[in-house]
N, C-alpha and C positions, 0 to 999 in steps of 0.2 A: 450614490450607487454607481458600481462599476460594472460595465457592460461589456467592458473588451477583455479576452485572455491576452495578458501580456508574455514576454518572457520572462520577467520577474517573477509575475503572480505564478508561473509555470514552475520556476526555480524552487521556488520557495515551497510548491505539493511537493518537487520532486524530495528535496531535502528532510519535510517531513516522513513520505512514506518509505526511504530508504532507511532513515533513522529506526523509525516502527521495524519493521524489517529486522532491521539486527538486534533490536531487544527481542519479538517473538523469534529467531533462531537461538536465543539463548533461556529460552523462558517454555519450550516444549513440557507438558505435562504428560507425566512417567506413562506408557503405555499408549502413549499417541502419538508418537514417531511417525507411522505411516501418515496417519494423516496431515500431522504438520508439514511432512514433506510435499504432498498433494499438495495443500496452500500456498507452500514457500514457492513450490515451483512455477505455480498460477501468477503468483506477486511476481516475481522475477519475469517470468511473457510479460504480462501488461507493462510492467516498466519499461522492459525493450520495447516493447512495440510503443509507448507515448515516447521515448528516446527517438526511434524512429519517424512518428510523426511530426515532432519539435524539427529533424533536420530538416524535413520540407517543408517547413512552414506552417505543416497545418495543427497549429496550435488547439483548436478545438476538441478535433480527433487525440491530442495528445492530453490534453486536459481531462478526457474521460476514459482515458485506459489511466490516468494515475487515480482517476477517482474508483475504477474498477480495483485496481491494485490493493485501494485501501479498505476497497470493501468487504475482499476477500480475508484480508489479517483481521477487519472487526469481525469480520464471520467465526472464523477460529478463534478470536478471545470469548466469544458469546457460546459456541460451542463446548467451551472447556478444551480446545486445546494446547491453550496456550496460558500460561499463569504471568499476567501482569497489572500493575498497578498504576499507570500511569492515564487516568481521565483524561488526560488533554491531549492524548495518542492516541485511542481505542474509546470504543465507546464500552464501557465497562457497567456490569449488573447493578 
């Protein structure tokens, strides 16, 4: 079991959830613009802001704004606002 947040283990949320990211900006379902936008923009703070907490070190703080980040894009796949397919990005119906 691993108990420390490395900068790896950091690297590797970040690469997944900016990945996620650019599939649900291109995966908006018709009539929910507004709200994907509300999401995307929510994704994009948390990011910056675990971006920000990795500069100073505080890996932990930065660990749980990318886990915030991702939890808001599973929010809008489970909402229907977003149409994608990919299980092992989103947690899907």
């Amino acid at each position: 079991m691993q108990s420390k947040i490395t900068k790896e283990k950091l690297e590797k949320y970040f690469i997944i959830t900016s990945k996620a990211l650019e599939i649900v900006k291109k995966s908006i379902i018709k009539g929910k613009k507004q709200e994907a936008s509300e999401i995307i923009e929510m994704v994009s703070n948390y990011l910056s802001d675990a971006k920000h907490f990795e500069s100073k070190g505080d890996f932990v703080n930065a660990f749980a704004a990318i886990n915030y980040a991702h939890g808001w894009l599973d929010s809008g796949v489970r909402l229907n606002v977003f149409n994608v397919k990919d299980d092992k990005l989103f947690t899907i119906k």
